[in-house]
C-alpha positions in Angstrom: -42.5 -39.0 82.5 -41.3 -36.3 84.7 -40.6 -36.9 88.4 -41.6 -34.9 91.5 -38.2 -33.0 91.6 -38.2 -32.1 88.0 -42.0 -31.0 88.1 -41.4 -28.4 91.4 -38.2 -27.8 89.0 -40.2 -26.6 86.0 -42.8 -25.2 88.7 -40.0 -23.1 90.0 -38.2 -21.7 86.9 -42.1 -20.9 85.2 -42.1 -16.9 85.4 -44.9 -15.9 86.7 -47.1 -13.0 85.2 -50.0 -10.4 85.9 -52.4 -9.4 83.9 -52.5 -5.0 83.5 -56.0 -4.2 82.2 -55.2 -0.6 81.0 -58.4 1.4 79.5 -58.3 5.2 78.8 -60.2 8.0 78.0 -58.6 9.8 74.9 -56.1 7.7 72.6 -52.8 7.5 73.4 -49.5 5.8 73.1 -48.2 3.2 75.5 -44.7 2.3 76.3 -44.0 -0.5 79.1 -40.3 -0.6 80.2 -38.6 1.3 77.1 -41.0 -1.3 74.7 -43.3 0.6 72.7 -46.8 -1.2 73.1 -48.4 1.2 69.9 -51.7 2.8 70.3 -54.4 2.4 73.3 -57.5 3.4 72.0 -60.3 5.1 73.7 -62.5 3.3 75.7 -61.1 0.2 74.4 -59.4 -1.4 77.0 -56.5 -3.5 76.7 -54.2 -6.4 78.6 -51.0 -7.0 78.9 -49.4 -10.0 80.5 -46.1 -8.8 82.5 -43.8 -10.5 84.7 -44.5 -10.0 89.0 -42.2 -6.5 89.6 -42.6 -3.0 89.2 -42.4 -2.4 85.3 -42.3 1.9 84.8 -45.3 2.6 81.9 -45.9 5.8 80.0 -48.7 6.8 78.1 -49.2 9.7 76.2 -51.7 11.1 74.0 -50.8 10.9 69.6 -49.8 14.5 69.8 -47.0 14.0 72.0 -49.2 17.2 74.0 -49.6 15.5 77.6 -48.1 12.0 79.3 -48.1 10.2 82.3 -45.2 7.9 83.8 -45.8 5.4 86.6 -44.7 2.4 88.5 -47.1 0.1 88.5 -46.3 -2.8 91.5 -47.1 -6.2 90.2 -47.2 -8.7 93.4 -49.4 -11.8 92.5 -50.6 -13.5 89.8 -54.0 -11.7 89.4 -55.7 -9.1 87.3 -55.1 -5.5 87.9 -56.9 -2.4 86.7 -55.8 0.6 85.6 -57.7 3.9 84.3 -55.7 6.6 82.2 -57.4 9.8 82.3 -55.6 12.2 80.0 -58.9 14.0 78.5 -59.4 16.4 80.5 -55.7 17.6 80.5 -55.4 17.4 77.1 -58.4 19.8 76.4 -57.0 22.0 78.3 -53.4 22.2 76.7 -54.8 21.3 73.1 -57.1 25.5 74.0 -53.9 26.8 75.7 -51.8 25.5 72.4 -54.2 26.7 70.0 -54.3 30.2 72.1 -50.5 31.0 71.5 -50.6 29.9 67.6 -53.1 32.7 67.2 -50.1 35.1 67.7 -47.0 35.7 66.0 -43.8 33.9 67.5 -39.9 34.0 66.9 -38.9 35.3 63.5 -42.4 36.0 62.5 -42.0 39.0 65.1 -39.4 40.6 63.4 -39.4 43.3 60.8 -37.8 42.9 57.3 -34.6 44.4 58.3 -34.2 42.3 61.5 -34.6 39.2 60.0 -31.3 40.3 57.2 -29.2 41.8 60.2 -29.9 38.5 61.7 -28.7 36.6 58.6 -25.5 38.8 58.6 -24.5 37.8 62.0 -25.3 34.3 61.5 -22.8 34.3 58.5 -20.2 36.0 60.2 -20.6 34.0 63.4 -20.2 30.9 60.3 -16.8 32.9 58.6 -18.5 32.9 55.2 -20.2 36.0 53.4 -24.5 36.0 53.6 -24.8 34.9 49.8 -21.5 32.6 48.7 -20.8 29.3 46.8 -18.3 26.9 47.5 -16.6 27.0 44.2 -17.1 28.0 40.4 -20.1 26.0 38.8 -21.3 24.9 42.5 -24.9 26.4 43.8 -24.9 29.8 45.0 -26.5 29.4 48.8 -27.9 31.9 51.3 -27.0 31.7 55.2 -30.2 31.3 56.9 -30.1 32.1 60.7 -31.5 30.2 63.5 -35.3 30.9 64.8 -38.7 29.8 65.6 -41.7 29.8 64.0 -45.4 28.3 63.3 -45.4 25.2 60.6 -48.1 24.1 59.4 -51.7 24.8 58.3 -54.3 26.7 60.0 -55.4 23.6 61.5 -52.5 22.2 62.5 -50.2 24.8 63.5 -47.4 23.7 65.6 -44.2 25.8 67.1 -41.1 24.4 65.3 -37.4 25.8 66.5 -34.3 25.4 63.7 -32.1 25.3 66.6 -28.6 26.6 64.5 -28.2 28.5 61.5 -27.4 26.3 57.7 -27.4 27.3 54.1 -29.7 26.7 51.5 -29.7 26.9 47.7 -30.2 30.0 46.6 -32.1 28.6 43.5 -33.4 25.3 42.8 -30.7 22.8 41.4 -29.9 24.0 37.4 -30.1 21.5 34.4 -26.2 23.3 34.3 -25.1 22.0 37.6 -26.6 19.2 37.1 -24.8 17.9 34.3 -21.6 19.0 35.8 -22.4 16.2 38.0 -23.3 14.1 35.4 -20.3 14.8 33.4 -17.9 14.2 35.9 -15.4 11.9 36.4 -16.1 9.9 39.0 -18.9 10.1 41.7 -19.4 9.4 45.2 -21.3 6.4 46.8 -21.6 6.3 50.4 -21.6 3.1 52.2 -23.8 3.2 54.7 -25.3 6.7 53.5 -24.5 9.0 55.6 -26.6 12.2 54.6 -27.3 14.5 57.9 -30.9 15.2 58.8 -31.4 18.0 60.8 -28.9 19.2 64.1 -27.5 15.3 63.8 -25.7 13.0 61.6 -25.6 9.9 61.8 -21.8 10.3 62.0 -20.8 7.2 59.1 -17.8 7.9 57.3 -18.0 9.1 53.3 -16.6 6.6 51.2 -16.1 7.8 47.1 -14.9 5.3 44.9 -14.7 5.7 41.3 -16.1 4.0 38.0 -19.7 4.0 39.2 -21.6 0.6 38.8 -24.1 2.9 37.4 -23.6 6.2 35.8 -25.2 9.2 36.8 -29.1 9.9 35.2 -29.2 12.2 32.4 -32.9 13.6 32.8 -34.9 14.6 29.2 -35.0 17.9 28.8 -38.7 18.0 28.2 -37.4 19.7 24.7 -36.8 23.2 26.7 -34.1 25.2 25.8 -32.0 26.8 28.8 -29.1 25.5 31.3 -30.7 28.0 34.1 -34.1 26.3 33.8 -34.1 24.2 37.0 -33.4 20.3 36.5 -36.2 18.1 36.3 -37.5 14.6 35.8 -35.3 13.5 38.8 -36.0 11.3 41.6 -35.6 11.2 45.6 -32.8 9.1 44.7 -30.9 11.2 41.9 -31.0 13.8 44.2 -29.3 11.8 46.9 -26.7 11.0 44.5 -25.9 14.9 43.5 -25.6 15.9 47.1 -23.2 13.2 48.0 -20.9 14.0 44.9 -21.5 18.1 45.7 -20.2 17.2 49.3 -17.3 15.2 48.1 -16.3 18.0 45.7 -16.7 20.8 48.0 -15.8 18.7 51.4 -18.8 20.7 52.9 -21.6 18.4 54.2 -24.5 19.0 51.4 -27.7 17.5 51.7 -31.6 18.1 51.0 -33.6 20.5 53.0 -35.8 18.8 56.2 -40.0 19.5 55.3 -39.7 21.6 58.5 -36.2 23.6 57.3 -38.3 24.1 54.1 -41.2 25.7 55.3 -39.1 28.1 57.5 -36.8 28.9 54.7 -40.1 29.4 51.9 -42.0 31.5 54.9 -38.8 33.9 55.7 -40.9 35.0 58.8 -44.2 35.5 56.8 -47.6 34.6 58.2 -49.8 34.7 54.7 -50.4 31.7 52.5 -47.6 32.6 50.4 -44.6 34.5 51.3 -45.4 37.8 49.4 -49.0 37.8 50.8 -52.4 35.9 51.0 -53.6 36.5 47.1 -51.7 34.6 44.8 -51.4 37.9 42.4 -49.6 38.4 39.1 -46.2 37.4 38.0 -44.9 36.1 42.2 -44.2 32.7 40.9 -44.4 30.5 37.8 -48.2 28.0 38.5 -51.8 28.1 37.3 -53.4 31.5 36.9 -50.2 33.2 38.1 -50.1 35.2 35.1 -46.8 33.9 34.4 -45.9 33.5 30.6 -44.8 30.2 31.0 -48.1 28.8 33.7 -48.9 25.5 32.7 -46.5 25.3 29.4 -43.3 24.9 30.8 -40.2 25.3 33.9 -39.0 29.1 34.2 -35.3 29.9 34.4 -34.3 29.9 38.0 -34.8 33.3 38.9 -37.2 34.9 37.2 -39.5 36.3 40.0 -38.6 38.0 43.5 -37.0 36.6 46.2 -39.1 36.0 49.8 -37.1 38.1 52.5 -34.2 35.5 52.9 -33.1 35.9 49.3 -34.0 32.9 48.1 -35.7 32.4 44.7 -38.9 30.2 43.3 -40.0 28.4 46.8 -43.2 28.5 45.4 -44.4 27.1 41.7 -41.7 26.4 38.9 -41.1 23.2 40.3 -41.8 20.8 43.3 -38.8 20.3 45.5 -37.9 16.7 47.1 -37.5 17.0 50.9 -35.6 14.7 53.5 -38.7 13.1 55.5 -40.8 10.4 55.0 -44.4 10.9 53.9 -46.8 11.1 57.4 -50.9 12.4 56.6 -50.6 14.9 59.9 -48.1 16.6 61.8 -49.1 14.0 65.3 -45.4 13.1 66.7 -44.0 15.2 64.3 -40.7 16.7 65.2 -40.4 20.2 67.0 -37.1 21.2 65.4 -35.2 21.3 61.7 -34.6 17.2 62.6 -36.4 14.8 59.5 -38.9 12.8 60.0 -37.5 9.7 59.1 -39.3 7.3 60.9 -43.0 6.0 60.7 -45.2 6.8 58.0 -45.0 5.6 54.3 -41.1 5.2 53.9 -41.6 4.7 50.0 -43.0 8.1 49.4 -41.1 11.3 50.3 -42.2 14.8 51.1 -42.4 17.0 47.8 -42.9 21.0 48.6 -43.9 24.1 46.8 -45.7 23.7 43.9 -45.1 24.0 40.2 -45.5 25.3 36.9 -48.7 22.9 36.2 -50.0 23.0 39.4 -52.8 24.8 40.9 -52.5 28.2 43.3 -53.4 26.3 46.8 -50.4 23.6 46.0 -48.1 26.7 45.2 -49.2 27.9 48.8 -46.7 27.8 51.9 -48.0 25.4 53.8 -48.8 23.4 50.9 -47.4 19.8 51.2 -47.6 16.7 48.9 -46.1 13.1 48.4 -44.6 11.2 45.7 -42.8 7.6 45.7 -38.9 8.0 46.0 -38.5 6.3 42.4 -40.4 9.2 40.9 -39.4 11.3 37.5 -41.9 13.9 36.6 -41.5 17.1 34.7 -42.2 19.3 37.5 -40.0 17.5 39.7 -36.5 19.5 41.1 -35.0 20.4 44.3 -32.9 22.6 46.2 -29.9 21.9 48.3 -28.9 22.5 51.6 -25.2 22.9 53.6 -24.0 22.5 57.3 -22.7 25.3 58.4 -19.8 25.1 61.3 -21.6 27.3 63.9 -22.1 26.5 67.5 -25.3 25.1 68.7 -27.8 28.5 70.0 -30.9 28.9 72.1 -32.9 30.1 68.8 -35.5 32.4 70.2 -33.2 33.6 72.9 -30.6 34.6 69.8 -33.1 36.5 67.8 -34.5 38.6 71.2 -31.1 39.4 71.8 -29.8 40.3 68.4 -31.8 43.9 69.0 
């Protein structure tokens, strides 16, 4: 039985709460006091019970395109109302958006001979040649500068700025290379894994150790002859474990390529649906119809077609290449630099890129993007590494106005 004293007690400690009625007209994202309260739907109003103060609450629509931020005074215990009107704004910046990715932006503005004298001083602002490897038997990789550019389909274009310049693979990863992985000695297991996505690490220390619990994968060969074909039947994580062992050999910091790194390096400042133009043509890349000798039979040696404009070989067809990011159905919330989008989405599938030999033209197709769990081993399956690069941090569309 609880007295008078202890029931003005418990009377006094209760915390006492309003009710926020929140209702909006376009969907949006709602965040009260730094907790994210997920998705406010369109004229489907919501409550939230919060304690008497004055909590700060930010919506914003699923594009990240407009917000609002307001204090909203809570002073009795009562029902407030409160309209989020978002619509109207958003139209307007959704037209104005959709107006500037009609035109040509950042690298896309430059001509063929820019966009190398920009890779030149990139490298030399880095100390390393434009083309170079890290040692004999290593991938050969190509500096690729800083810059801005449109990602994305038709449909969903959206600006994306690779804020400083990094290397890539200049092919995809060789059935040679890869068994110098797999033949060596030791190999390196990072505890926590410490891979860097994008501008940021997140800065935990590598830690090799030697006698793996498991040894490296030794992928089938499919039964095709050739140590330049690029390696296949490897996973999300096989590929984790190369880069980490490449990094520890070389002490650079090697890792896979971020979806929107990928798309910037496979475009090379083109605007078509693949980098050498808008028809898929004859003998461009190794997929169905290309005319390639090897379309639908087989992997081609790394190689065996032009390079885009950066130099780098087979972004499109031969094989798929394993990205960074999670797997997300749209580009809403998406990133607007070279950073991987490691959160949300289906964090059991990963983002696969290019195309391949038994694939059909619009998969081989810039903008092309597909999904595949991270345990996958297909035959079409590769990918291409990537490589910090010890340059300074640079205002990317600034840089490339100013290179001229």
């Amino acid at each position: 039985m609880i007295d008078q004293e202890g029931q003005k007690y418990q009377e006094t400690e209760r915390i006492q709460l309003a009710t926020l009625l929140l209702e909006a007209d376009i969907d949006c994202y709602i965040v009260i006091d730094g907790e994210d309260q997920g998705l406010l739907e369109r004229d489907c109003p919501r409550t939230f019970d919060l304690p008497l103060g004055y909590p700060l609450i930010h919506a914003s629509t699923k594009d990240g395109l407009v917000g609002i931020e307001w204090v909203q005074p809570l002073y009795r215990e009562e029902t407030i109302e409160h309209s989020i009107r978002l619509a109207e704004q958003h139209a307007f910046e959704r037209a104005k958006l959709e107006e500037e990715m009609r035109h040509p932006l950042g690298i896309e503005c430059l001509s063929v001979e820019q966009i190398k004298q920009m890779q030149i001083e990139a490298a030399k602002k880095a100390g390393v040649a434009p083309e170079f490897s890290d040692g004999p038997g290593f991938p050969e990789m190509v500096v690729i500068p800083a810059g801005s550019y449109r990602m994305g389909e038709e449909s969903d274009k959206h600006k994306v700025t690779i804020s400083r310049s990094f290397a890539v693979g200049k092919y995809p990863v060789t059935v040679e290379e890869w068994y110098r992985f797999a033949d060596a000695k030791s190999i390196v297991k990072q505890e926590p894994m410490s891979i860097l996505f994008g501008a940021e690490g997140d800065g935990s220390e590598v830690k090799p150790y030697v006698e793996p619990e498991y040894p490296p994968h030794r992928p089938s060969d499919n039964g095709w002859v050739g140590t330049t074909l690029p390696v296949t039947n490897v996973s999300w994580f096989d590929a984790q474990d190369y880069v980490r062992w490449l990094s520890a050999e070389t002490g650079q910091t090697y890792r896979l390529l971020t979806e929107s790194e990928w798309e910037y390096v496979c475009r090379a400042g083109s605007m078509t649906e693949y980098y050498w133009g808008d028809e898929l043509g004859a003998n461009n890349c190794n997929c169905q119809d290309s005319g390639s000798k090897w379309s639908c039979k087989r992997a081609s040696g790394v190689g065996s077609f032009a390079p885009n404009v950066f130099g780098v070989h087979d972004m499109l067809g031969n094989v798929w290449e394993w990205v960074q990011d999670h797997w997300h159905n749209n580009y809403e919330g998406a990133p607007s630099d070279e950073s991987a989008w490691t959160y949300g989405g289906n964090q059991q599938s990963r983002v696969v890129r290019g195309g391949s030999w038994d694939c059909g033209p619009r998969l081989a197709r810039s903008a092309s993007r597909a999904r595949a769990v991270t345990s996958s081993r297909y035959d079409d399956f590769g990918f291409r590494v990537a490589s910090m690069l010890d340059v300074p941090d640079v205002d990317a569309d600034k840089e490339s106005e100013s290179s001229f």
